[in-house]
C-alpha beads as a LAMMPS data file, in Angstrom:
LAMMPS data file: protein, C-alpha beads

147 atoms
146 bonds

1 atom types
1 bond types

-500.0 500.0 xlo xhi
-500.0 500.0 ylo yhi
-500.0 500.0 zlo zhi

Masses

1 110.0

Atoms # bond

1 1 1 -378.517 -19.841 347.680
2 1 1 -379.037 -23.438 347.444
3 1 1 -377.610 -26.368 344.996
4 1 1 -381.062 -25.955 343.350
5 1 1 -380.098 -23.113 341.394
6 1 1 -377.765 -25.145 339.813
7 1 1 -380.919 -26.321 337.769
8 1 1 -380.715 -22.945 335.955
9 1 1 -377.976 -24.151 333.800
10 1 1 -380.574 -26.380 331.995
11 1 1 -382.597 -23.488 330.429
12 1 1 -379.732 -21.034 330.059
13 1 1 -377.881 -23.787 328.677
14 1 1 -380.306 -24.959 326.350
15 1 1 -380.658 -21.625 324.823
16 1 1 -377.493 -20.969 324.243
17 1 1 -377.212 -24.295 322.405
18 1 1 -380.436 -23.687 320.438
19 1 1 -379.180 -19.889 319.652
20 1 1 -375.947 -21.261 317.850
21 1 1 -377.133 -24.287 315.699
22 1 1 -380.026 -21.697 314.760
23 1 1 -377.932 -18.863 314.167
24 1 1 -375.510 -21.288 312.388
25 1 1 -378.629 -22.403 310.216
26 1 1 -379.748 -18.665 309.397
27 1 1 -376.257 -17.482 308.293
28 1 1 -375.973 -20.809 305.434
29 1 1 -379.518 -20.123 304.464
30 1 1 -378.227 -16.214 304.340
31 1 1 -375.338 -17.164 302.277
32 1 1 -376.792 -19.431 300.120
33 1 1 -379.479 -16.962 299.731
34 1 1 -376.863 -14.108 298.732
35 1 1 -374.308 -15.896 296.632
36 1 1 -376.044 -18.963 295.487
37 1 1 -377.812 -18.754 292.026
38 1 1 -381.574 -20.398 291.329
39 1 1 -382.104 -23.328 289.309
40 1 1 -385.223 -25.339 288.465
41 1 1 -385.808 -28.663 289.314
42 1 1 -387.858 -31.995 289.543
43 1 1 -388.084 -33.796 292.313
44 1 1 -387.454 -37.501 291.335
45 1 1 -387.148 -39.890 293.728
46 1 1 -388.142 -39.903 297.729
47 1 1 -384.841 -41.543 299.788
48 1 1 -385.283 -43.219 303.288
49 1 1 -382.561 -42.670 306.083
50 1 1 -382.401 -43.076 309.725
51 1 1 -381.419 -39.550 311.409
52 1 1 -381.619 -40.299 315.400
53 1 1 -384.378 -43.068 315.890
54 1 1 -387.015 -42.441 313.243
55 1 1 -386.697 -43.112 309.382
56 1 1 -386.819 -39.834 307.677
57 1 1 -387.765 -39.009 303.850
58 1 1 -385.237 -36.818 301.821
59 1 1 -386.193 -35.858 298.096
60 1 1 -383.843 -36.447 295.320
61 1 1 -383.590 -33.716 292.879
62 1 1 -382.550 -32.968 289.550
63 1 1 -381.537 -29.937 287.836
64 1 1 -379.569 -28.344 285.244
65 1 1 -376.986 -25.880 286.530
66 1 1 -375.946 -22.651 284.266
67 1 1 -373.144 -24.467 282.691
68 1 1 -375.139 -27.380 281.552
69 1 1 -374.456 -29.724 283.173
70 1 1 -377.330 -32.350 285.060
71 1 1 -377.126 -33.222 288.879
72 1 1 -379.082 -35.201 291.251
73 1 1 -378.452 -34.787 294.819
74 1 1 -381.212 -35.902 298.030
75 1 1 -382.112 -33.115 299.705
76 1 1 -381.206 -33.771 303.716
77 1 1 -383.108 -31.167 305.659
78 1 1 -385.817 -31.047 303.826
79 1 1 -388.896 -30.802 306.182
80 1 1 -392.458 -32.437 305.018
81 1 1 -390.787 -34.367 302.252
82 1 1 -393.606 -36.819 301.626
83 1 1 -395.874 -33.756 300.531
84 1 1 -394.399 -33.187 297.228
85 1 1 -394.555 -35.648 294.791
86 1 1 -392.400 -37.346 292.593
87 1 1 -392.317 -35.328 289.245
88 1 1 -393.143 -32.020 290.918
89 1 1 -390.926 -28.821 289.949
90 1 1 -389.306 -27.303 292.359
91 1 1 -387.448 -24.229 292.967
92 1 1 -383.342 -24.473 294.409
93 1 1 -380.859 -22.421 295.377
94 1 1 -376.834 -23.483 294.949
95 1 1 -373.460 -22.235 295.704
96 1 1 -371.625 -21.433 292.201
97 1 1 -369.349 -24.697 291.600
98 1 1 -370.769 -26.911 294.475
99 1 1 -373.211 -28.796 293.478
100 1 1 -373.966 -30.392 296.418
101 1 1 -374.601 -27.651 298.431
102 1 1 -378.112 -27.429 296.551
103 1 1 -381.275 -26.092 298.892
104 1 1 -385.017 -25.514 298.461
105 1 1 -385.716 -21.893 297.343
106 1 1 -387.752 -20.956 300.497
107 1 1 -388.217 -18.642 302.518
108 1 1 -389.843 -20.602 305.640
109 1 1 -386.009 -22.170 306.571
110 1 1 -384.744 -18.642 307.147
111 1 1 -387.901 -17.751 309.338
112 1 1 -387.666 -20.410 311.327
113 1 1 -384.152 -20.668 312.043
114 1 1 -384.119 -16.877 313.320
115 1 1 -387.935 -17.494 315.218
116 1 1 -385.590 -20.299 317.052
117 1 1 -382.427 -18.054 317.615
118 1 1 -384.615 -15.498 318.941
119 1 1 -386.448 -18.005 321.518
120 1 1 -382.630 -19.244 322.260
121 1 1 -382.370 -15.662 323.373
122 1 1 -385.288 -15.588 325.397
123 1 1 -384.544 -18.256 327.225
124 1 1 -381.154 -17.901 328.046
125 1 1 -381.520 -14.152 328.491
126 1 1 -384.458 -14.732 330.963
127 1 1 -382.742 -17.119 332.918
128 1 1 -379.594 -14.884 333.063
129 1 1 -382.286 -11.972 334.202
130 1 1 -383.792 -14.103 336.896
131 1 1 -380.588 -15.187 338.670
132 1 1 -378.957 -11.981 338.618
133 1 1 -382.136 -10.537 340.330
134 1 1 -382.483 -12.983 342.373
135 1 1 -378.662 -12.885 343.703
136 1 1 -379.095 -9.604 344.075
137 1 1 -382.647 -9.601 346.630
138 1 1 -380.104 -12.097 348.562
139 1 1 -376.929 -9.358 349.386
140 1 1 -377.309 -8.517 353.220
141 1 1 -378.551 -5.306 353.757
142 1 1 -375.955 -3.443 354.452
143 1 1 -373.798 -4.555 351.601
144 1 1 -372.943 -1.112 349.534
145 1 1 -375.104 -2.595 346.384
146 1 1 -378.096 -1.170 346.437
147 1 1 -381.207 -1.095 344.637

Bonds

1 1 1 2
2 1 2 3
3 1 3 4
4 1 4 5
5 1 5 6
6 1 6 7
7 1 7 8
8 1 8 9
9 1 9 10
10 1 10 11
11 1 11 12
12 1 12 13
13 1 13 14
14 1 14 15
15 1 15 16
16 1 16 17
17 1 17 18
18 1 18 19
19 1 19 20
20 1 20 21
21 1 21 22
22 1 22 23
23 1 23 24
24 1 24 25
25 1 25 26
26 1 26 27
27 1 27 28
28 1 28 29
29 1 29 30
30 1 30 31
31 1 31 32
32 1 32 33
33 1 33 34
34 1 34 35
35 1 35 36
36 1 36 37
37 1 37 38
38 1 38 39
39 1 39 40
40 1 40 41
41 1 41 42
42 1 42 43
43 1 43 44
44 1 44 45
45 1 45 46
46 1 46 47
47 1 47 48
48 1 48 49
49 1 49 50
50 1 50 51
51 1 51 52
52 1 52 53
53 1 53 54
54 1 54 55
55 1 55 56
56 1 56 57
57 1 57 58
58 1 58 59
59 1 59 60
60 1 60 61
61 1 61 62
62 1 62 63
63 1 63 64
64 1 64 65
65 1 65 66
66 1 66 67
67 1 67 68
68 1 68 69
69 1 69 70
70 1 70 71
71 1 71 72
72 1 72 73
73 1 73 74
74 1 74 75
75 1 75 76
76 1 76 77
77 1 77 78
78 1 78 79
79 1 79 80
80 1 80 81
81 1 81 82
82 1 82 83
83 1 83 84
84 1 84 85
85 1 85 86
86 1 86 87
87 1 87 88
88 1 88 89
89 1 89 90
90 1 90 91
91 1 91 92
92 1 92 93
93 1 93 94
94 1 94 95
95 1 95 96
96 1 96 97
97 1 97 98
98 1 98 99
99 1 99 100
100 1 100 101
101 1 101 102
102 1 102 103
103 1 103 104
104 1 104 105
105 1 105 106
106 1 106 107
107 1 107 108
108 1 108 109
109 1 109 110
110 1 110 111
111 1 111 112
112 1 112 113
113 1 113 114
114 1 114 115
115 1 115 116
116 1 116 117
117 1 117 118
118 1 118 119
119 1 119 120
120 1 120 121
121 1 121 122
122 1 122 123
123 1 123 124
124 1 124 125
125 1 125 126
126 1 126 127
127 1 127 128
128 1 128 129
129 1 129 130
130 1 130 131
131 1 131 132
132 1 132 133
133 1 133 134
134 1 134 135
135 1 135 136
136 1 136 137
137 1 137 138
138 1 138 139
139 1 139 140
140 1 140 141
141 1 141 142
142 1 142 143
143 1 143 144
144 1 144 145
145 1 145 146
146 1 146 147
């Protein structure tokens, strides 16, 4: 084998880098969807911030939490921000006694961060697949391996 299969690393890799930070983002939505309790809210204000090289929306919320009391917190991964309005209720999720930790009550996170694990499988598991079967048409033929 050449040097050129060194170029497998990319996709394998990149899968196994897109299987964690997915799999990291389906077990908080998991956890906030398991122990965090639902609240009502209304979105209030839309907040500009730079993530990477592009300006990005974020909503601010505000809710009341079961012990009465009022917070307003942005929203940082929220996706398609500029399609609800300001004034518009919205459903949250939050971890007892952490504010901060406040989410949108959806369902479409969770789905896409295990879609995205799942393809971070694919891709690293398929690129495992095809080096292993192709190290294994290269043994000489009378290695005691075979097929």
């Amino acid at each position: 084998m050449t040097t050129y299969w060194l170029f497998a690393l990319i996709p394998f890799l990149g899968g196994l880098a897109l299987t964690a930070v997915e799999a990291r983002t389906a077990f908080t939505e998991h956890v906030a969807r398991s122990l965090g309790r639902r609240a009502e809210g209304v979105v209030t204000d839309h907040v500009a911030s730079r993530e990477g090289t592009y300006p990005t929306l974020h909503l601010v919320v505000r809710w009341t939490d079961d012990d009465g009391s009022e917070h307003e917190y942005p929203l940082p991964d929220t996706t398609d921000a500029h399609r609800i309005a300001q004034g518009t209720r919205v459903h949250l999720r939050h971890l007892p006694g952490a504010p901060e930790s406040v989410v949108l009550d959806s369902p479409d996170r969770y789905r896409t961060a295990v879609l995205g694990m799942w393809l971070g499988v694919l891709l690293w598991a398929g690129t495992l697949t095809a080096v292993l079967i192709r190290i294994a048409t290269l043994l000489p033929a009378g290695s005691r391996y075979r097929f």
